[in-house]
C-alpha positions, 0 to 999 in steps of 0.5 A: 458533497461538501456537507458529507466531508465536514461532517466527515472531517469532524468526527474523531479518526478512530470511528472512521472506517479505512475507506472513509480515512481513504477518502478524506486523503482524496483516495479510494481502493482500486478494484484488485487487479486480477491475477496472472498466475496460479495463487490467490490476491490475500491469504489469511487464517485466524489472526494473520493475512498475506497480501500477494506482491503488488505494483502500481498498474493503474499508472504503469510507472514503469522504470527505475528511479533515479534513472526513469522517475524520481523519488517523488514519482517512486513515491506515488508508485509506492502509494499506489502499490500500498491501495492495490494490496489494500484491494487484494486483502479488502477482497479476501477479508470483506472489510479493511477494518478487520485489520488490527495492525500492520506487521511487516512490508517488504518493497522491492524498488527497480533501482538506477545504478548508484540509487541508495534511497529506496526506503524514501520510495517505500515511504510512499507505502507505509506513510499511507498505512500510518495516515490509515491506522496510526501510530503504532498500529499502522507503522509496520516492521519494513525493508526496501530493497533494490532491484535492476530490471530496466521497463519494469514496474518501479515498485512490487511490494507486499504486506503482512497484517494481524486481525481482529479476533 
């Protein structure tokens, strides 16, 4: 084990694939949630795909931060919801390495009274994409927005990515 992760370590960032990036940052992709409704988990054409909005299920961080959680716990939901949305379009695409670069997030964030620190939440999710594709591909056009919906999940988020030709 130890031996496959410094020779992991050692090769150069660009031949890893996503999932071998994961790895090495001590994650790995979540099996997709299923869905609760009628639409589909990723959607894509030739050069664009769609992940659906996503939450950080697995650790059902319910609540709202800076009431419920705190930045720091908003931040691994933020996280968490970015590798479920990963799983959603891993599901439709075959391959995460298909993904030439991020173009867009939209974070909603379930926000206490007064809370104005919803982009260090998101942070959370597009720290992640920059560890996985860099810099500038990995950097995405992004809003965090607030919302109030006390026992809700703290984050929904969702993501638009271009293809490789």
């Amino acid at each position: 084990m130890l031996l496959a992760i410094v020779k992991a370590l050692s090769r150069p960032l660009e031949t890893m694939s996503i999932e071998e990036k994961l790895k090495n940052l001590g994650l790995e992709l979540p099996s997709p949630p299923n869905y609760k409704g009628n639409y589909v988990g990723a959607k894509f054409t030739d050069s664009i795909a769609f992940s659906c909005g996503q939450g950080p299920f697995a650790s059902t961080k319910r609540g709202m931060v800076g009431k419920d959680l705190t930045i720091e716990e908003g931040y691994k939901a933020a996280q968490e919801t970015c590798l479920n949305c990963l799983a959603q379009l891993k599901r439709q695409l075959g391959s995460l390495d298909r993904i030439k670069q991020v173009l867009q997030v939209i974070g909603f964030i379930n926000s206490a009274e007064g809370f104005m620190d919803q982009p260090k939440v998101l942070n959370g999710y597009t720290d992640l994409l920059v560890n996985l594709w860099g810099d500038p591909a990995g950097k995405p056009a992004r809003a965090a927005l607030p919302l109030h919906h006390p026992g809700w999940i703290a984050v929904e988020a969702w993501m638009v990515v271009e293809l490789k030709e």
